[in-house]
C-alpha positions in Angstrom: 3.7 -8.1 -8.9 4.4 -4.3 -8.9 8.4 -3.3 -9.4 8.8 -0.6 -6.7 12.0 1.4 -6.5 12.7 3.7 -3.5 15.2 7.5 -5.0 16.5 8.9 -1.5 17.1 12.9 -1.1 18.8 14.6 1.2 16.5 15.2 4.2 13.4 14.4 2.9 10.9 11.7 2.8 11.5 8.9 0.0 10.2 9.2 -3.2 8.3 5.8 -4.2 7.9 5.1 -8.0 5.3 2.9 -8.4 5.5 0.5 -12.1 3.3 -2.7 -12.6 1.6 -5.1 -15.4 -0.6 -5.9 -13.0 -1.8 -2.4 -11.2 -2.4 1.0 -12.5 -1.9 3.6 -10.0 -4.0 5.9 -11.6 -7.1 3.3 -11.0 -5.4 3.1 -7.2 -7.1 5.9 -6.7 -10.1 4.5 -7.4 -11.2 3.5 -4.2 -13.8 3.8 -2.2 -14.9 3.9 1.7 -16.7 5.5 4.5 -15.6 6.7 7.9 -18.0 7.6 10.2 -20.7 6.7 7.8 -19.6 9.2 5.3 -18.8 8.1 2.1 -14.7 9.1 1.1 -12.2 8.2 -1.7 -9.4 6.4 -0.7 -6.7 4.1 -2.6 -7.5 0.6 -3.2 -6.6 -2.4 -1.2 -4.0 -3.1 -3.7 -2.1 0.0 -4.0 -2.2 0.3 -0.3 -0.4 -2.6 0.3 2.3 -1.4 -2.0 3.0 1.4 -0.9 3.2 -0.2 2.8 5.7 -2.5 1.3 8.8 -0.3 1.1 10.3 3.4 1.5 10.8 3.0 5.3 10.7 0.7 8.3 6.9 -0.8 8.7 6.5 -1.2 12.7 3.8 -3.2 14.3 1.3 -1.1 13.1 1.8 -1.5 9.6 2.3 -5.9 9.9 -1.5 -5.5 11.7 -2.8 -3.0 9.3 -1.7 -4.8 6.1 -2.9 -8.5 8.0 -6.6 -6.3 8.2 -6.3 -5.6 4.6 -5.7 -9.1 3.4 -8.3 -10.3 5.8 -10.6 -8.2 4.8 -10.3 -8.0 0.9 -8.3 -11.1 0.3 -4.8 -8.4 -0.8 -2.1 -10.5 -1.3 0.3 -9.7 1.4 3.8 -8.1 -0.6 7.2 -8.6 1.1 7.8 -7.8 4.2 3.9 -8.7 5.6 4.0 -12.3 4.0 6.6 -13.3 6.3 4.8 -15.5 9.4 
């Protein structure tokens, strides 16, 4: 599992710093969708649960989102979205 640490500044958003053995970010960026029926890049399953997983209060939306993801493309859920 990815080691995420969150570097607060003074009114502005979080900085995430992404490190893993398991995930490279740059391939995160690797992904690939369509909306609308047009093709897009997007991140990957993966890295989209990660960076759901910390740097600022998930609300509903985010535990439905993330329960989508892992429905959809089998994404382990990370902490806080394993929790039943």
């Amino acid at each position: 599992m990815a080691t995420l640490s969150r570097t607060a500044t003074k009114g502005r958003l979080p900085f995430v710093a992404m490190t893993a053995s398991d995930v490279d970010p740059a391939d995160g960026f690797a992904g690939q969708g369509s909306v609308a029926g047009r093709d897009v890049k997007c991140l990957t399953p993966g890295v989209q649960m990660l960076c759901h997983s910390t740097g600022y209060r998930q609300g509903e939306t985010d535990f439905h989102d993330m329960r989508l993801l892992n429905a959809r493309f089998g994404t382990p859920l990370a902490p806080p979205f394993d929790a039943s």
